[in-house]
Wavefront OBJ file of the C-alpha trace (Angstrom):
o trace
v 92.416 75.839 97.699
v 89.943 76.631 95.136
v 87.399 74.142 94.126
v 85.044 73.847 90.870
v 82.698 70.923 90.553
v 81.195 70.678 87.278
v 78.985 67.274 86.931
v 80.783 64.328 89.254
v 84.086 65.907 88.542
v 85.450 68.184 91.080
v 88.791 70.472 89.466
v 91.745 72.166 92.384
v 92.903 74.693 90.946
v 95.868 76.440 92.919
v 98.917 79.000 92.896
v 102.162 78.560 94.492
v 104.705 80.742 94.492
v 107.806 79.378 92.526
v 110.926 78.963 94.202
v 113.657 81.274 94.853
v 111.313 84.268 92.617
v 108.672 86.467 93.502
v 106.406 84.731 90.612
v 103.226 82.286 90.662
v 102.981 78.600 88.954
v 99.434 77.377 87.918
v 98.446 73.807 88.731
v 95.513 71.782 88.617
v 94.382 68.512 89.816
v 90.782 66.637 88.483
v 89.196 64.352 90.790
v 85.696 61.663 90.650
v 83.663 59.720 92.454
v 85.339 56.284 93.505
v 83.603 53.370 94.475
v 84.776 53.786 98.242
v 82.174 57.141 98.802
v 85.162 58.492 101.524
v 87.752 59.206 98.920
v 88.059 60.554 95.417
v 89.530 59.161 92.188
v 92.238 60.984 90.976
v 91.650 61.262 87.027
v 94.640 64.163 86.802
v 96.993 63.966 88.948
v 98.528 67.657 90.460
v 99.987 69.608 87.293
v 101.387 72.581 86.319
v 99.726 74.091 83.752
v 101.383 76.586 81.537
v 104.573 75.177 82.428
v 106.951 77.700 80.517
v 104.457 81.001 81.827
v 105.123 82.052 85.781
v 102.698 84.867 86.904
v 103.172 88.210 88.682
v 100.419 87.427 91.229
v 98.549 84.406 92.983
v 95.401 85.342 91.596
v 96.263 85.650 88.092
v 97.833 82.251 88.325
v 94.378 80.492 90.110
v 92.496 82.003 87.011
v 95.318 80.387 84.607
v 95.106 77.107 86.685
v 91.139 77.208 86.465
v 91.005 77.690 82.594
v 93.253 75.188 82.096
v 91.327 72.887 84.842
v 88.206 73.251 82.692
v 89.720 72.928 79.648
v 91.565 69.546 80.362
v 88.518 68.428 81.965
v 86.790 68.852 78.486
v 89.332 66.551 76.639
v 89.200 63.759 79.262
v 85.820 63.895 78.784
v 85.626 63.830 74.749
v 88.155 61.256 74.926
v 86.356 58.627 77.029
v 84.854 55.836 74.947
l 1 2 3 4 5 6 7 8 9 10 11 12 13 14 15 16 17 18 19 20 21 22 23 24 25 26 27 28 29 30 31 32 33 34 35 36 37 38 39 40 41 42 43 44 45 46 47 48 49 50 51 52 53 54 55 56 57 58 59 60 61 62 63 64 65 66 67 68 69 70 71 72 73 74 75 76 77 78 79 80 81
């Protein structure tokens, strides 16, 4: 599973193929530190991004996933106080 860390977030971004279809979903999950320094806060919980787009390969939906991973980081960032 791919893994970006920017600053004390660290950003999954995977594929998996969609049921029943020969097509890719794009999801993301964002994780942080937690006080307990043996697990991870989840801050965005697994998601599929694009959630009307399927891709044709499992690449093409990891670099979907890890757009929309950086992107969504950016907004939970801007939006905490």
């Amino acid at each position: 599973m791919p893994t970006k860390y920017v600053d004390d977030f660290e950003i999954e971004f995977t594929a998996e193929q969609l049921p029943g279809t020969n097509k890719w979903g794009a999801y993301v999950t964002i994780y942080t530190q937690s006080a307990n320094p043996m697990h991870l806060a989840t801050v965005y919980p697994k998601h599929r991004v694009a959630a009307d787009q399927s891709f044709a390969s499992e690449a093409a939906a990891e670099a979907e996933a890890e757009k929309a991973g950086t992107l969504t980081l950016a907004q939970l960032r801007s939006s905490k106080p």
